[in-house]
matplotlib code that plots the C-alpha trace (Angstrom):
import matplotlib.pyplot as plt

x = [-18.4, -20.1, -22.7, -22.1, -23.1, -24.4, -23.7, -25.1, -21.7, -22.9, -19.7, -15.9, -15.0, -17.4, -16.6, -12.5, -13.4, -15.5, -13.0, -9.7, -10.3, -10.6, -8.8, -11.0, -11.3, -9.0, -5.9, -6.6, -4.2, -1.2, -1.7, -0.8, 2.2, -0.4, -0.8, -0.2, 0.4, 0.6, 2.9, 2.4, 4.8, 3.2, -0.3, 1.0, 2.4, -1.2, -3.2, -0.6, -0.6, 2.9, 3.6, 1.2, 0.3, -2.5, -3.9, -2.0, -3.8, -2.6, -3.8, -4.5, -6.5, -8.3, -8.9, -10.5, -12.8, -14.0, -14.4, -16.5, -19.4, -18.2, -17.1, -20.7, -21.8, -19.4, -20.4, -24.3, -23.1, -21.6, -24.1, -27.9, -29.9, -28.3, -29.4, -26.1, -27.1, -24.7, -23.3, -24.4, -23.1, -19.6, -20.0, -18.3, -17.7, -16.8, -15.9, -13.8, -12.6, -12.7, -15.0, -15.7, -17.4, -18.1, -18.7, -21.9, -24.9, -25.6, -28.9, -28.7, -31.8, -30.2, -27.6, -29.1, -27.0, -23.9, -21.1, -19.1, -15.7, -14.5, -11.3, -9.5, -6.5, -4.2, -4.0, -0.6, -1.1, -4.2, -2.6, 0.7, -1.5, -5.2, -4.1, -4.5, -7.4, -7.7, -4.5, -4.4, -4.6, -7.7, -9.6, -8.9, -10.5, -13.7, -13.6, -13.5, -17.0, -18.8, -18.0, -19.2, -22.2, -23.2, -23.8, -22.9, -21.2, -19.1, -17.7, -14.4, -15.2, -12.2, -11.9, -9.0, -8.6, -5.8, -5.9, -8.1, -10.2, -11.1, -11.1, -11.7, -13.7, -16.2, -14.9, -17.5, -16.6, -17.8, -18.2, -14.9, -15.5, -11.5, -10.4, -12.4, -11.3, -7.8, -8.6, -10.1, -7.0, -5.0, -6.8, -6.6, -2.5, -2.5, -4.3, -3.0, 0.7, 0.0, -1.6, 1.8, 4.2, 5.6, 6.6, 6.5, 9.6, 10.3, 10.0, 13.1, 12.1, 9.7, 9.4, 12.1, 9.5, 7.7, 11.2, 12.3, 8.5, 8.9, 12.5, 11.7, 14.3, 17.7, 17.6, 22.1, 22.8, 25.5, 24.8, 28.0, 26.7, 30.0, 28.1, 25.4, 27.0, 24.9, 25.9, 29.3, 27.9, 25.1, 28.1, 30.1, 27.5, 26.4, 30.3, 29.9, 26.7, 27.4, 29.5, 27.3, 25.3, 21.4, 20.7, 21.9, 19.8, 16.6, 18.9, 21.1, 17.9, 17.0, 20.1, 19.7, 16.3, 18.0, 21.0, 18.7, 16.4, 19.4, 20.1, 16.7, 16.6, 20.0, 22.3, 25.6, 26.9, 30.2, 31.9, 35.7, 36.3, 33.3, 32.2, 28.3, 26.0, 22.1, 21.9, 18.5, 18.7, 16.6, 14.6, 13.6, 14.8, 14.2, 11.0, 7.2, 6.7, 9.9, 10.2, 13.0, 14.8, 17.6, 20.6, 22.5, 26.4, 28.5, 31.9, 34.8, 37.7, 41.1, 43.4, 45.7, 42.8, 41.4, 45.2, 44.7]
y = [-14.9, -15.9, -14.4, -10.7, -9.8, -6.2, -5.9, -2.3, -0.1, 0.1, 1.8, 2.2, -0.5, -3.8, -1.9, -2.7, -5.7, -7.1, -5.4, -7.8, -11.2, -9.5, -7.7, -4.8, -2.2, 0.9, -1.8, -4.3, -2.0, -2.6, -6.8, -4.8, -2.2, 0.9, 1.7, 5.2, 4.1, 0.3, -1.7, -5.4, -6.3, -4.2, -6.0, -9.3, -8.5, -7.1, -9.7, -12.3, -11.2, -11.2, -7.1, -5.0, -2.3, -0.2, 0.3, 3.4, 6.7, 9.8, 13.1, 13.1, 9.9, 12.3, 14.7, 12.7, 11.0, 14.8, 16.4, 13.5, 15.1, 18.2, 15.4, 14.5, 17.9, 18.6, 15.6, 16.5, 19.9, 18.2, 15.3, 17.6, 14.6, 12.0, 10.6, 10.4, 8.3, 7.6, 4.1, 2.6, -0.8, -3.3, -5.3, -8.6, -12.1, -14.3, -17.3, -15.0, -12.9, -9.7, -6.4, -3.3, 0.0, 2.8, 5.9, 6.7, 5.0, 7.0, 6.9, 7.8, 8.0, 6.2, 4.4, 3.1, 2.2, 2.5, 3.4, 6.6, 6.5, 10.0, 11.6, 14.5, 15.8, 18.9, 20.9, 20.3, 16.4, 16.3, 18.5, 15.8, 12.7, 12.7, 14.7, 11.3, 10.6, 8.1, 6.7, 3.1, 1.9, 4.1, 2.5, -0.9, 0.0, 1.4, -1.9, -3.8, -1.7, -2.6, -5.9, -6.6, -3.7, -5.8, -2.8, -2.3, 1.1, 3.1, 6.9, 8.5, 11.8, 13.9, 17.4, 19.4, 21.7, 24.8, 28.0, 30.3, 27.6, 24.0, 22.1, 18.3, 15.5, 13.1, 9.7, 6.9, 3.5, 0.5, -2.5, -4.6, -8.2, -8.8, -6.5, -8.1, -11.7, -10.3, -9.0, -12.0, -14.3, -11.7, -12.3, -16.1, -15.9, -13.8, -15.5, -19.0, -17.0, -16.4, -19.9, -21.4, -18.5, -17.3, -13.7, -11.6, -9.8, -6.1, -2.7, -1.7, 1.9, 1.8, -1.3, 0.0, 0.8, -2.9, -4.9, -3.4, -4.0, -7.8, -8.3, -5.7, -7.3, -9.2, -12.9, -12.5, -15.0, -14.1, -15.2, -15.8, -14.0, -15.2, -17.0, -13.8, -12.1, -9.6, -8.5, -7.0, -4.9, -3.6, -3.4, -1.0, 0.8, 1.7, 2.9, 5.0, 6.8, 7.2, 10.3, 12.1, 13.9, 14.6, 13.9, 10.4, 10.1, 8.0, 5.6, 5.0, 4.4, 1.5, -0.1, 0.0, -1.5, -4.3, -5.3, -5.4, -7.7, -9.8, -10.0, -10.6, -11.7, -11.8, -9.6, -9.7, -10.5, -12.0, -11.2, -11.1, -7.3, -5.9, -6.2, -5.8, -5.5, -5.0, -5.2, -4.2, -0.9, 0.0, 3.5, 4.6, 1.7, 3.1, 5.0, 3.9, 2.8, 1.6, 0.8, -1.1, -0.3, -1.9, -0.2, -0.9, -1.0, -1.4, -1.0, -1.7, -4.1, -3.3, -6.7, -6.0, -5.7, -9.3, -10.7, -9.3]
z = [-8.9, -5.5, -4.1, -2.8, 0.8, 1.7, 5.3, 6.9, 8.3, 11.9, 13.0, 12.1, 14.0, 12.8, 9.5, 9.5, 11.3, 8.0, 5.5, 7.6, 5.9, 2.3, -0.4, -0.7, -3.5, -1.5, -1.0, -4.3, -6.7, -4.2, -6.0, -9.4, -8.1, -8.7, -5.0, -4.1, -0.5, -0.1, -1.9, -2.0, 1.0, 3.7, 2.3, 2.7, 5.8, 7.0, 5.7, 7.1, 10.8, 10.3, 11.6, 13.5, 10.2, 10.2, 6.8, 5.4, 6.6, 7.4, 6.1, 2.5, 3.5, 6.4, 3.7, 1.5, 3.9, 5.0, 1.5, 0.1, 0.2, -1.7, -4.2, -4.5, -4.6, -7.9, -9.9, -8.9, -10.4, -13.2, -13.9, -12.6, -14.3, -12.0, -8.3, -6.2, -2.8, 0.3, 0.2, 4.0, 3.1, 2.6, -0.2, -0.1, -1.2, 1.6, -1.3, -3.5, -0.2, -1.8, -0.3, -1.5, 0.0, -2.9, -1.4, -3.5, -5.8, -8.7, -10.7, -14.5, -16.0, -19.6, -18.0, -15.2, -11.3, -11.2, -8.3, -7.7, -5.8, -4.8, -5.3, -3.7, -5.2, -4.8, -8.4, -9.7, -8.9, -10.9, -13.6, -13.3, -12.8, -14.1, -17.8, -19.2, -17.1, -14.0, -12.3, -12.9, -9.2, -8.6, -11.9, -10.7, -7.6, -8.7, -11.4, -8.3, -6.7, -10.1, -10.0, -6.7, -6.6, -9.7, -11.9, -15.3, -14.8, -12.4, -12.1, -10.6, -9.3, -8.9, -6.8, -7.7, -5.2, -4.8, -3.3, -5.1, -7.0, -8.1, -11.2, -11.4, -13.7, -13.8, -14.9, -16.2, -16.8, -18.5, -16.5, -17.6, -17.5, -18.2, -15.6, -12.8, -14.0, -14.1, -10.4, -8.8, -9.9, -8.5, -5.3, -5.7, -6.1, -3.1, -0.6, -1.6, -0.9, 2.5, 3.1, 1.7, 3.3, -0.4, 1.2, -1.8, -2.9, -1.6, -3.2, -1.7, -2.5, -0.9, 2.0, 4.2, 6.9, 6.4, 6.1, 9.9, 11.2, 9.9, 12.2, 14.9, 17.4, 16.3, 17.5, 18.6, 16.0, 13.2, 9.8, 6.7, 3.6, 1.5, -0.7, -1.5, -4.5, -4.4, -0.8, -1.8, -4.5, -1.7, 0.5, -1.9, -3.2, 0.4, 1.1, -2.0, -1.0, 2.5, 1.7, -0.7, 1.6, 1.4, -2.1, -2.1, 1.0, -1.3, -3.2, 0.3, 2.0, -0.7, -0.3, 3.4, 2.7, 1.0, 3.0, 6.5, 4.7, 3.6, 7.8, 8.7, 12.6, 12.6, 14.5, 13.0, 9.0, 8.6, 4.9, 4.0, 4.0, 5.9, 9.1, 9.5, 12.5, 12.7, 16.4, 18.9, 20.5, 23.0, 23.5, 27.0, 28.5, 32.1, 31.2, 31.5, 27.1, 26.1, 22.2, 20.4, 17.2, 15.2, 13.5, 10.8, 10.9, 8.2, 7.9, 5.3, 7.5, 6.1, 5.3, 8.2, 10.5, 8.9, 9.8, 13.4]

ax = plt.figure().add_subplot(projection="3d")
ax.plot(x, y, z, "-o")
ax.set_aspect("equal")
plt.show()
């Protein structure tokens, strides 16, 4: 690989600023579908410029970031013969465009450096989720710190944390030659994706947020979708679970997912035996911050209503 750069973290902002260009450790799993929040749309779409995103946060991601140290402190409890250091640097190859930023350097005294990338989980997830050890997406990402922290060894610490107590592991990895190959040809597919426009294809589970950012406002122009054939099974399957209430709410939501990305910019559908909009609403049209939304419409058109 190219050379690595160790650039100090002066603040948050220089720090996201640096990580922009790259596919860094945190978002690199979303390039394999193990992402617990990013799915490989809403990364293109980031890394594209092609929707304003922020990188997924919220607060499990705020919880983390304020319980690392008490991470630290358990695998210090757990490991008393190893050095555990603050990370104060993003690691990253401007050739390869991939970064990194592990939380902590650990010291053991057979072993040698290695990095530790900390975890905080509620109990039943970690009971559901680490039994077998690591989640995938979180192992690619701490293979992704070794590589570029060019160490021959990294750790997952994980904090489970309930109520009345904690529980939680200490993880170490070999460095994994394969994995990072696998990784950086990962990277290379993605990046030559966005230089050539290849949008990748939706999680329709998931994307429904990403596919409305990426046509924000309808363009008024009506598109023929005769020739889709999978339109009129979205379009039946919609009429179906339309009127089964709450808990076909997920699977409805998916289909919506799919038929709006079918419409893309465009405002209206035309299909014998359906009529279908997707037209711009506008919120707070008269107030100081307006903000625009679109809507999906679809409808069944009865044969005498086609005649008419």
């Amino acid at each position: 690989m190219a050379e690595v750069i160790r650039t100090p973290i002066a603040d948050e902002a220089s720090w996201l600023a640096a990580r922009r260009p790259n596919i860094n450790a945190s978002e690199v799993a979303a390039l394999f579908g193990h992402h617990a929040q990013e799915t490989l749309l809403s990364l293109y779409a980031r890394k594209a410029g092609l929707a304003d995103l922020a990188p997924p946060s919220g607060a499990i991601l705020e919880r983390g970031h304020i319980m690392e140290p008490a991470v630290a402190e358990f695998v210090r409890r757990r490991r008393p013969d190893w050095r555990v250091v603050k990370n104060t640097h993003y690691l990253h190859a401007p050739d390869a465009r991939v970064g990194a930023t592990p939380d902590y350097w650990v010291h053991c005294p057979e072993r040698g450096p290695g990095v530790l990338q900390c975890k905080v989980v509620a109990l039943p997830e970690y009971r559901e989720k680490w039994a077998d050890g690591a989640p995938m997406g979180y192992i690619l990402q701490t293979a992704q710190e070794v590589m570029l922290s060019q160490v021959s060894w990294g750790v997952i610490g994980v904090l489970a944390v309930s109520t009345y107590g904690l529980d939680g592991a200490v993880l170490e990895f070999e460095r994994n030659t394969g994995a990072e190959a696998r990784i950086l040809q990962a990277v290379r597919s993605f990046w030559q994706d966005v230089a050539a426009g290849r949008q990748p294809r939706p999680d329709f589970t998931r994307d429904a947020d990403i596919i409305k950012a990426l046509s924000p406002r309808d363009n008024g122009a009506t598109i023929d979708l005769t020739g889709d054939n999978r339109v009129p099974e979205l379009l039946e399957r919609y009429d179906v679970l339309s009127t089964m209430g709450r808990h076909a709410e997920k699977e409805l939501k998916a289909v919506k997912a799919e038929i709006a990305a079918k419409m893309g910019d465009a405002a209206a559908a035309t299909l014998p035996g359906w009529k279908i909009r997707y037209p711009t609403r506008i919120r707070g049209a008269y107030a100081v911050k307006e903000t625009t939304y679109r809507v999906l419409d679809v409808q069944r058109v009865e044969a005498e209503e086609i005649a008419a």
